[in-house]
N, C-alpha and C positions, 0 to 999 in steps of 0.2 A: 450361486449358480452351481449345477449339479457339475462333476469334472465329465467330459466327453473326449473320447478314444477315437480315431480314426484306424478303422478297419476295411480290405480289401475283401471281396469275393467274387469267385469268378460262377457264371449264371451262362445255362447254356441260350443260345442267341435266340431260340421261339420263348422263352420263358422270360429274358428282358425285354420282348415286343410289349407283351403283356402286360407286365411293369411298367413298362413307362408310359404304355398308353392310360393305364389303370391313375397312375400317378397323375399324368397330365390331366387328367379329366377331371380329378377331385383338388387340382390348384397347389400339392404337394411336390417338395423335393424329392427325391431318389433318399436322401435321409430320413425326412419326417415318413415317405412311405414303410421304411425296414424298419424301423426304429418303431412306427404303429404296429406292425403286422410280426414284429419279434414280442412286443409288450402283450399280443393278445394271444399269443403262439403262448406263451409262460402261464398267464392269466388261464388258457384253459386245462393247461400243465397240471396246475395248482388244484382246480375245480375237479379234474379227475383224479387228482389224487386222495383229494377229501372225501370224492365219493368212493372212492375204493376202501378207504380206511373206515367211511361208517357202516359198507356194505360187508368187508372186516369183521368190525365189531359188533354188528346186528348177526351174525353167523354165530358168535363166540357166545352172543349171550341175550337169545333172541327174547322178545316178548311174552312175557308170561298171559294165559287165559284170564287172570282178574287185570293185566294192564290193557 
């Protein structure tokens, strides 16, 4: 089992309506909600950084007319 941390955050009060209604609706705890939406938060972190880094390197050393 992976180790899990309990952490506090404070959410202003129109932004946890949302949340929890969001939560309620798909059968989810207040954890399984942040803990999905922190993992896709990174996930797309990661995506844009790879695309930055080939949009990068397509700059640095772009396509030649015989490729």
């Amino acid at each position: 089992m992976r180790k899990v941390a309990k952490i506090a955050i404070s959410l202003p009060g129109d932004v946890l309506e949302v949340v929890e209604k969001e939560r309620k609706a798909k059968g989810e705890s207040r954890s399984e909600f942040f803990r999905r939406a922190v993992e896709a938060l990174l996930r797309q972190e990661r995506e844009r950084a790879a695309v930055e880094q080939y949009v990068h390197g397509y700059q640095q050393m772009p396509e030649t007319a015989d490729e």
